[in-house]
Every structure is written in C-alpha cells, then in structure tokens.
C-alpha positions, 0 to 999 in steps of 0.5 A: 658628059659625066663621063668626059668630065671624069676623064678630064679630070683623070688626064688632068690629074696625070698631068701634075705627075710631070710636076713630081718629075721634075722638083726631084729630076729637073736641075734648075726647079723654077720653084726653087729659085723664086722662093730661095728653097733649098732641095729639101724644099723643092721635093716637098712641092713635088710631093705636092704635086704628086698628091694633087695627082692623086687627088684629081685622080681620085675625083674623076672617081667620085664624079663617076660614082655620082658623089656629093662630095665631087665638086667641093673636093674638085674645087680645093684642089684646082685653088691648090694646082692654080698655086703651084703652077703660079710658083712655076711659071712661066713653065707651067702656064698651061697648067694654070690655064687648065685651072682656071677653065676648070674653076669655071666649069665645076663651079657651074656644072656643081652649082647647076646640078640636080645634087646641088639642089638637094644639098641645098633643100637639105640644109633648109630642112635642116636649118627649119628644124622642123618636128619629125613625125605626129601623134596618131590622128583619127581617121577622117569619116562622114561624120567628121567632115558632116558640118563643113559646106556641101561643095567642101565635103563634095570636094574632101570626097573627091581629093580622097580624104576619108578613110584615112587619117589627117595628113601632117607633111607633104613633100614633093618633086617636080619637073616645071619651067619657069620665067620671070618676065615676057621671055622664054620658059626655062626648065627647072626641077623643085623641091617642096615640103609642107608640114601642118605641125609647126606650120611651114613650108620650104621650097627650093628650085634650080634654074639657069637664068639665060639657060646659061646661069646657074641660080638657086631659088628659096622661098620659105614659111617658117615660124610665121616667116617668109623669105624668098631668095635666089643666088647666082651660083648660089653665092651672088644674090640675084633677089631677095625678099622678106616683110609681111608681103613675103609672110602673107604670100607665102602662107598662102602658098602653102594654104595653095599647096595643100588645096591642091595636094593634101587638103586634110592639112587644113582640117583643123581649127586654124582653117575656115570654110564658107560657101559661095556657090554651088561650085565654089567656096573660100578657105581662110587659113590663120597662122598666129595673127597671120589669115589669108584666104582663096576661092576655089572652084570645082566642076561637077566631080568636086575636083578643084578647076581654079584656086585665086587670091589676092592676098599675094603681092607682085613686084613691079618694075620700080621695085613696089609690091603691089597686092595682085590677084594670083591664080593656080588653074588646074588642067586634069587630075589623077589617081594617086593611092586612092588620092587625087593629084593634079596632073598639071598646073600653072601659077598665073598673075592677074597684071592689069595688062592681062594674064601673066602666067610664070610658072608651069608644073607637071606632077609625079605620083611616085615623087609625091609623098606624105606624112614623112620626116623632113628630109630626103630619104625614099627620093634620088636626084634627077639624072644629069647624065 
C-alpha cells in the first residue's frame, strides 16, 4: 500500500508538468485571461506548478522512507495544486478532482497511522513537562518490604521487586481492541507512560471508529488532573472529559498500571496496604487530596488474578457518571528480566445489566520499558505496511 501511495503521488506530481507547459507554450492560458495576467504573470504560475511538480515528486520519496514530515508536506501542496487547478478550470478539472481525493485520503491514511499516534504521545510528553530521570534510590531488600502484610510481600516477591532499586517511570506499548458499546471489538495500538516523581500518566490510542474513522484517544493525569478526549482525525471532538470524576479515575488508572507492571511505584509514603485475606488485599494510593483504593486478589504464587475499584465513574447514555465497579482480570503471567508481566488483560465494567468488558490488552515484553525519560527513544512505530 505504502508503495501505491508513493507512485500516486510521483504520477501525481509528473502531472503538474503539463501545467509548466502550458503557462510558457499555450497561446491562450485560462489563468491569464481570469486574473488579466500579463506573460510575465502567467510564467510565474507555471513556475508554480513546476515546483508543485517537484514538491509531489518529492513526497513520494519521504512516504517510502517512512517520514513524519510526509503527510503534512502532502497536504500543503494538495490545498496549493487544488488552487491552481481552480484558476485553471474548466481545463484542469481533472486535476482539482485528483486534489480533493487526495485530500481525503492522506488526511485519513496520516491521521489513522502508527506515525501519527507517536506524534501525538510525543507532544503530550511534551506538553506534561515531566521530570527526566531520579536520584538513585536504595535497592529494595527483605528488609525493606519486612512491615507490609504477608499477601503483599508474597505478592512484591513474586512481581520480582527485590534486588533491584524502586522504579520512577514506566512506558509501554500495546496492540489491544477496543469498543465502546455492545458492537464489534476494533483493534487499536496504545502508548502509556507513568512516572512516580510528578505523579502522572499519559496515555494515548489510535482507532477507527466503524473501522473506517480515524480517532485519536487521550487520557491523562497530570499535576492532579484528568482529561480524557478523543478527536475525529484528531481534529473533531468526539468526547471529551474533565472534573473530579476524570481525576479519581485516572489516578486510579495509574495505581492500576503499576499494580499490574511496576508495583515498586507505590513503595513510598503516599501508598497503603492493609490485609483482607490470605489471598487479598487493598492499596490506597494518596496524590495531593486526591486517594483512591482497589482490591487485588492473588493465587497461590502471589501473582495478581483480579484487581477492582469503585472509585471509577461510567458514562451512561443520558450523559451521567455513575461510580461503577471497574475490573482488570489478568489471564497469565510472564518472565520479563527478572520481572513479571501480565500476558493479557482485560478492563471490564461491572453494568447493573451484567459484565461489560471494553477493553482487550496483550503485553510485549520488549515494548515495556522502565526508569526511562519521557520520550520515545529505543521504541519504533508499528508497521503500516
């Protein structure tokens, strides 16, 4: 597909030679006689389009070459091409056509790619302003774990938190479906990142809602704030969200994330742990005046089976959000460098109308990293093909 595009856009661009020909060979330029221009005027618009030749020419390279800068580059020149063909109709129809197909089409193909959800994680990254690296911290011993509750420190051993130092950042990414009501599951990919020293989380998603629709999903904590939206093409708001339903649950999101993927994020004073049972216990994590708390269950190991909340708000079809009991059950677990990593889970709403599962995630090692920066570096995009 990648390849059709670039020679799309190559023939594309060879066509707007014919444009150049005729501003300096034509005797009667269309351009010419609806803007009054004189011969000088007309050979600049076929300098015009000589350049536009050029340009296309050269997108189809970047587009093979897997640029960030393709899609943006691709969609100035199509606006410029659609103007001069305007100026030239009715001979250059055909061409204004062409623009507007193509318009179309690299707004959805550069809005529905693995590059643009980069991009957009990227900027969040950017925009957080998050601290780059922490101090050294202790390694995590006996010792240090000696005062927790027994089905934690079983559950510490097991998530393989001691011999190392804490962790202060988690960042990942996953290949996961996703759906919003009762219909088909879409496929999505997902970039998170979680840091424990300005206590944050930024997570974005790319889908197609219909399979068809290109939509951009954020949800983030930061500086005691959540936000989530997603954008049509990411231009169009589709949802958007904020208030203190959005900062509970998505503090509890993170306290999720690192249950789950680094516990050692929460060995510090803002999180408690009180014993429920021999297999369970509850986790109370504090941000500012902001605590929320979940249960997790464990199996005989100390890995987690279950983790549930209320302190998650679900929105209802008249717009309300309702405190609702969200659940992540995790299938099976594996080795990571000497950690543990869920192979799969799930994020499910507990709907008076029964379980509501929404989301499907599968865990990559090699996609998972900790105590990095904020940024992207050591990771590529998935490939679009």
């Amino acid at each position: 597909m990648r390849i059709l595009a670039a020679l799309f856009l190559l023939f594309h661009g060879i066509a707007h030679l014919f444009g150049f020909r005729a501003a300096f060979w034509a005797s009667a330029p269309q351009a010419a006689g609806l803007l009054g221009l004189g011969q000088s005027g007309t050979r600049a618009l076929g300098i015009a389009w000589l350049l536009l030749a050029v340009g296309f020419m050269a997108t189809a390279a970047l587009l093979l070459v897997r640029s960030p800068a393709w899609s943006s580059v691709t969609l100035t020149l199509t606006v410029l091409s659609a103007i001069l063909c305007v100026l030239y109709l009715p001979e250059a129809r055909i061409g204004l056509i062409l623009d507007i197909v193509l318009l179309v089409a690299v707004l959805w193909a550069s809005r529905a790619s693995s590059e643009h959800l980069w991009a957009a994680f990227a900027r969040e990254l950017r925009g957080a302003n998050l601290p780059k690296a922490a101090a050294a911290a202790a390694v995590i011993d006996e010792r240090a774990i000696a005062s927790l509750p027994e089905p934690v420190q079983r559950y510490l051993r097991f998530m393989g938190v001691l011999g190392r130092p804490r962790d202060w950042s988690l960042r990942a990414r996953f290949v996961a479906r996703f759906r919003r009501g009762s219909g088909d599951w879409l496929a999505c990919e997902a970039l998170q990142y979680d840091t424990r020293l300005q206590l944050s989380r930024v997570f974005c998603m790319q889908l197609a809602l219909g399979k068809v629709l290109p939509v951009t999903v954020r949800d983030t904590y930061v500086r005691g704030r959540g936000t989530m939206l997603a954008k049509a093409f990411d231009y169009f708001r589709v949802v958007e969200g904020t208030g203190h339903e959005l900062d509970v649950g998505e503090l509890v999101t993170y306290l999720n994330d690192a249950i789950l993927m680094a516990p050692s994020l929460l060995l510090g004073p803002e999180t408690s742990w009180k014993e429920v049972g021999r297999d369970s216990f509850d986790v109370t994590l504090t941000d500012g005046k902001l605590s929320v708390t979940a249960r997790v269950w464990l199996d005989e190991r100390g890995a987690p089976t279950d983790f549930s909340t209320t302190d998650r708000f679900y929105d209802m079809p008249d717009g309300k959000r309702v405190r609702t009991e969200w659940r992540t059950p995790i299938s099976g677990w594996q080795d990571a460098a000497g950690r543990k990593l869920p192979t799969r889970a799930r994020a499910v709403w507990q709907l008076p109308t029964g379980e509501f599962p929404y989301a499907d995630f599968s865990i990559d090692p090699a996609q998972v990293a900790f105590n990095v920066p904020p940024d992207l570096r050591g990771l590529q995009p998935g490939s679009d093909s």
